[in-house]
Structures are given as structure tokens and as C-alpha cells.
ZAMARGU-4260 file (C-alpha; in steps of 0.2 Angstrom, whole numbers, plus 5000, padded with zeros to 4 digits):
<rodrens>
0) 4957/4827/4944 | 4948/4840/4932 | 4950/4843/4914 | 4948/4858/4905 | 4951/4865/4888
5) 4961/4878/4884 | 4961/4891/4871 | 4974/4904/4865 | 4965/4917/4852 | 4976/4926/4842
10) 4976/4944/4842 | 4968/4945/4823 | 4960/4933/4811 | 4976/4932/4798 | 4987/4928/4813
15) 5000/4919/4810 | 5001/4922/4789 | 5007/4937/4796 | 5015/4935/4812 | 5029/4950/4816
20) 5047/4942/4823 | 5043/4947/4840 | 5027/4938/4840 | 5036/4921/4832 | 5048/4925/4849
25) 5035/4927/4859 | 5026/4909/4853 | 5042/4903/4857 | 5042/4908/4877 | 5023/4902/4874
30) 5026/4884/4869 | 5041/4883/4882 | 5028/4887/4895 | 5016/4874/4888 | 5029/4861/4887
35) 5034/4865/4904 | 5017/4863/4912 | 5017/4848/4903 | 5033/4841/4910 | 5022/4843/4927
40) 5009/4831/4920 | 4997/4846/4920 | 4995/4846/4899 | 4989/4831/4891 | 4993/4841/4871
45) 4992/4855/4864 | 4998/4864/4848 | 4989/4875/4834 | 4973/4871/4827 | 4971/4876/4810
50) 4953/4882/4807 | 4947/4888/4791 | 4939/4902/4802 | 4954/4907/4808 | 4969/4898/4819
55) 4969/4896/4839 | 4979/4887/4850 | 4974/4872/4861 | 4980/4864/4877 | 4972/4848/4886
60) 4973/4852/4903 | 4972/4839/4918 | 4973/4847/4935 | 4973/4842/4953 | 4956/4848/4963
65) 4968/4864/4969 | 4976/4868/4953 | 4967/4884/4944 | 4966/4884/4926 | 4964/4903/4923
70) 4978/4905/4932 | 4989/4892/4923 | 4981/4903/4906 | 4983/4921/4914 | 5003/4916/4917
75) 5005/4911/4899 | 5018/4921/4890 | 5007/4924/4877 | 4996/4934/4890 | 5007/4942/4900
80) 5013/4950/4886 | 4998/4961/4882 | 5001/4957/4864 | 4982/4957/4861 | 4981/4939/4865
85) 4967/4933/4875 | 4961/4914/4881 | 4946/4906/4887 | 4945/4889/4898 | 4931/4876/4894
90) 4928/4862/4909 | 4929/4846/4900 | 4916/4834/4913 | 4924/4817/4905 | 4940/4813/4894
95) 4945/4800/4887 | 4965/4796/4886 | 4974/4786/4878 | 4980/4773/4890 | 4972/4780/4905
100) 4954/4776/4900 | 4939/4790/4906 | 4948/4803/4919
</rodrens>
């Protein structure tokens, strides 16, 4: 298993004060996806993160040894889109889970 961070940045800094009603849609297909790979047991969370700098999304990624997490990001709704959305992917060496311990 490897974990991994991932991070959704919005197309601009007042997103989402001023999100349009296609993107709202779109953060729709976006957290389906997420809650999808989760389903799978591939997402441990992930949700907005309000930062005063700006908001991002995250999602706590814990793949198999063959599982790609760029690709898991680049097939995100959100991306695909070319909304002006773009993500980056952290490896995380050790997390520590609630009921699982150190994975």
C-alpha cells in the first residue's frame, strides 16, 4: 500500500464565493467520483478545505503498489473538464488511520 495526497486547486482564488451553476454541476460529477473511488477503498477522506488563502480540495489516497494516483487525479471530473482546474499528488511515506494503525 501507498498513500498519497491529493489536491484539487480551483481555477481562481474567490472560487467557490463565486462558483457559476455549471461549475456547482461539475463539483457534483467531482464528489461522485471521489465517493466512488472511495467505495473501492482507494480514498480514506476527502472534502474542501477552507484556507484563508484560498479553498482547495483534498482526498487521502491509499493505493495498491499498481494503482497510479495521477491517473486516479487526471480521470477526475473536475480535470477532464478543462474548466481551469488543475491538482497536484503529495506521497504521504507513513499515515496513521483511525483503526488501522501506521499504513
Amino acid at each position: 500500500m501507498k498513500n498519497y495526497l491529493f489536491r484539487l486547486i480551483p481555477p481562481r482564488a474567490t472560487f467557490p464565493a463565486d462558483i457559476s451553476a455549471a461549475e456547482a454541476a461539475l463539483m457534483q460529477q467531482h464528489a461522485a467520483y471521489w465517493s466512488g473511488l472511495m467505495q473501492q477503498g482507494k480514498v480514506i477522506a476527502f472534502g474542501p478545505v477552507a484556507d484563508p488563502r484560498g479553498a482547495w480540495g483534498v482526498g487521502l489516497l491509499q493505493l495498491d503498489d499498481g494503482d497510479d494516483a495521477h491517473a486516479l487525479g487526471a480521470a477526475d471530473p473536475a480535470i477532464l473538464a478543462n474548466a481551469g482546474f488543475s491538482f497536484e499528488v503529495h506521497p504521504m511515506p507513513k499515515v496513521v488511520v483511525a483503526g488501522r494503525g501506521v499504513a
